[in-house]
N, C-alpha and C positions, 0 to 999 in steps of 0.2 A: 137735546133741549126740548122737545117737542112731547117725549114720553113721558119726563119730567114736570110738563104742564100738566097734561092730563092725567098723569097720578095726584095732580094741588090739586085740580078740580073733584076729580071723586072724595079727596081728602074731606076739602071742602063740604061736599054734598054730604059727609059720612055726616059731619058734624053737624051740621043743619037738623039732620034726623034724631040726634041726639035730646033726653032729655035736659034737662041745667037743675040748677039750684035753684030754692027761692031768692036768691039776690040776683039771680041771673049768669051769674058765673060758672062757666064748663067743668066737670065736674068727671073724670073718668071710670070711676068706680060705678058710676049709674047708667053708663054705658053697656051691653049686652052681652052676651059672653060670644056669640056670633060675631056682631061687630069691631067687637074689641080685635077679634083675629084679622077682620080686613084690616084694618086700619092698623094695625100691627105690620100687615103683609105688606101695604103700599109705602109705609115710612121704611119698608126694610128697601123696597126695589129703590126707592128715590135715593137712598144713601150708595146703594150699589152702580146703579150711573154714572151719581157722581163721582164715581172712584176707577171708571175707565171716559178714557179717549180714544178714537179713532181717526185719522184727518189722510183723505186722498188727496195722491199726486198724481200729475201726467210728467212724463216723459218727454222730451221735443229733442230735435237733431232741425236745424234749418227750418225750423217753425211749424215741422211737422211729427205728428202723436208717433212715438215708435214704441211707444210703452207704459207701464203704469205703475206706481208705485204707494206701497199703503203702509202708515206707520200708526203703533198702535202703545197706549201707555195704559196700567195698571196698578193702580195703587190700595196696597193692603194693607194699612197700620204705618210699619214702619219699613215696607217692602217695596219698590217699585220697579217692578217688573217691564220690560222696553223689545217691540221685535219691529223689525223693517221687511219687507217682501216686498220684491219687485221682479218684474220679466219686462225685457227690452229685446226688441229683433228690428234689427238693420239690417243694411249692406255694407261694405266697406268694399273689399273685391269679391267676397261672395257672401249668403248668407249670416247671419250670425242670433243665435238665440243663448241670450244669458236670463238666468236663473239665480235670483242673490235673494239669501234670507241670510236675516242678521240678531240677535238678541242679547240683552242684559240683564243682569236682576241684581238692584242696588238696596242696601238694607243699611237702615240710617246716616244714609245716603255717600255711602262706603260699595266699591263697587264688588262685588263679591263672585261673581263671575260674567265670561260676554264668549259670545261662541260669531262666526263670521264663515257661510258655507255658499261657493259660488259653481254653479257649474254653466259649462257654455258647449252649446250644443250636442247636452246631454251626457259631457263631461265631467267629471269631479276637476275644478279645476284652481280651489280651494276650501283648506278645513281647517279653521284657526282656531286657538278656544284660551280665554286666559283665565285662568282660577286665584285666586285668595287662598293662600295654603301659610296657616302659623302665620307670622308676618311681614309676605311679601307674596310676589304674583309669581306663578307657572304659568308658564306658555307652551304653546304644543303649535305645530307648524307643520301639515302635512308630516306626522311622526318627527317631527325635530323639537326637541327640548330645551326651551330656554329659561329665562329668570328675568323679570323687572325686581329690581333691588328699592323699592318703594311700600312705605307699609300705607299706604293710601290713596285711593285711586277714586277721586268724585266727582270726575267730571271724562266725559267720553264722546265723539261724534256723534254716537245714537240721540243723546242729549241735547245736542243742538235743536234737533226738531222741534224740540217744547220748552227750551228754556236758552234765553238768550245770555251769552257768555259774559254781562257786564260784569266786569271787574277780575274776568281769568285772564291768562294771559299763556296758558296752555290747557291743550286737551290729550287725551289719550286714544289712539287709534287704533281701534280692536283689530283693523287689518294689515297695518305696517307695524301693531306689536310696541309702540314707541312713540312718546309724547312729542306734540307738534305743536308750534308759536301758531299764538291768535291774533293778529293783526287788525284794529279795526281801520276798515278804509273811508266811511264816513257817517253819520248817523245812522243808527242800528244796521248799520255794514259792515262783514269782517272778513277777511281772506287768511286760507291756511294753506301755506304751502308744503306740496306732498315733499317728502322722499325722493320719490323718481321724476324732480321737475318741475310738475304739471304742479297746478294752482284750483282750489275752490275758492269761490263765492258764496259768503249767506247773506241773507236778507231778510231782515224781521218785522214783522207789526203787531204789537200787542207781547209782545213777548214770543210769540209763534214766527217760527222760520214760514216764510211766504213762498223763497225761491231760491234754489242754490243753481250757481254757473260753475259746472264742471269743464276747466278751459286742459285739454291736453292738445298736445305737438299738432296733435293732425285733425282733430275736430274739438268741438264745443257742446256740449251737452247742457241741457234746461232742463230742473226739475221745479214744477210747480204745482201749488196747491188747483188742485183740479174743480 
């Protein structure tokens, strides 16, 4: 927000220097041919900002920081491009350092492909990737090939981060491979329950996910905007 101010302000100033008409009205052609290219160059960064997000999480286990996580959105026309990265290092009975990156790239807003690569303590200890092929989805699974028999895929976990699920009623889990119910639990609150159990918590304000509660068997995990 802050970059985007101060490219109005020099905007601003560009204009100020400018000559006008005699009615007083802005007039681009009587602009400089030096000028014309700033002021070209600052409407192009201001549009390019506004076409990426950034927004940091912290990690918590018992109220304490055990990690950080950073999610990031791109959008280019009719492209939106989506990655998550995050490192987490506990204890449980002995060390543990996980390493998770995550990405999407959804084209009018059709999800076209999502990859999911986690490794823990320097292990490969997942490589997921689901593609758009003719149509329907290929999955790959640590070399194992499968099929979602679905020709439309518009909505994903990655997704939650920035857009709040009103009116879904499923998502699609680029790491269990397989569309999971949305539950809402009460105003902009929703719970999805995994696969193996275990249960998430989102929490939204503004449309932006604020805080997910990762609840499994033996601990509780907090991810919040930092």
């Amino acid at each position: 927000m802050i970059p985007i101010m101060i490219s109005a302000a020099l905007l601003f100033w560009l204009l100020q220097k400018t000559e006008t008409t005699v009615s007083g009205n802005f007039s681009f052609l009587m602009i400089s041919g030096k000028t014309k290219f700033v002021l070209l160059f600052f409407l192009i960064a201001i549009v390019s900002q506004a076409q990426e997000k950034t927004v940091n999480y912290n990690v918590l286990r018992n109220g304490t920081i055990i990690g950080q996580m950073q999610f990031y959105q791109k959008t280019n026309n009719d492209d939106v491009f989506l990655k998550i990265s995050s490192e987490v290092k506990t204890r449980l009975i002995f060390g543990i350092d996980i390493k998770t990156e995550e990405g999407s790239h959804f084209k009018n807003g059709k999800l076209i492909s999502s990859y999911v690569k986690r490794h823990v303590n320097g292990k490969e200890k997942a490589n997921k990737t689901t593609q758009l092929v003719d149509s329907s989805y290929k999955t790959l699974a640590e070399n194992k090939k499968g099929q979602i028999k679905q020709q439309y895929i518009d909505y994903n976990l990655m997704l939650l981060y920035s857009k709040e699920p009103v009116g879904e009623n499923q998502v699609y889990s680029d790491s269990f491979q397989q569309f999971l119910v949305i539950k809402k639990t009460n105003n902009h609150s929703y719970r999805i329950v995994l696969p193996d159990g275990n249960y998430n918590d989102y929490h939204f304000l503004n449309g932006v996910c604020q805080k997910v509660e990762l609840h499994h068997s033996l601990f509780t995990i907090n991810i919040q905007i930092a």
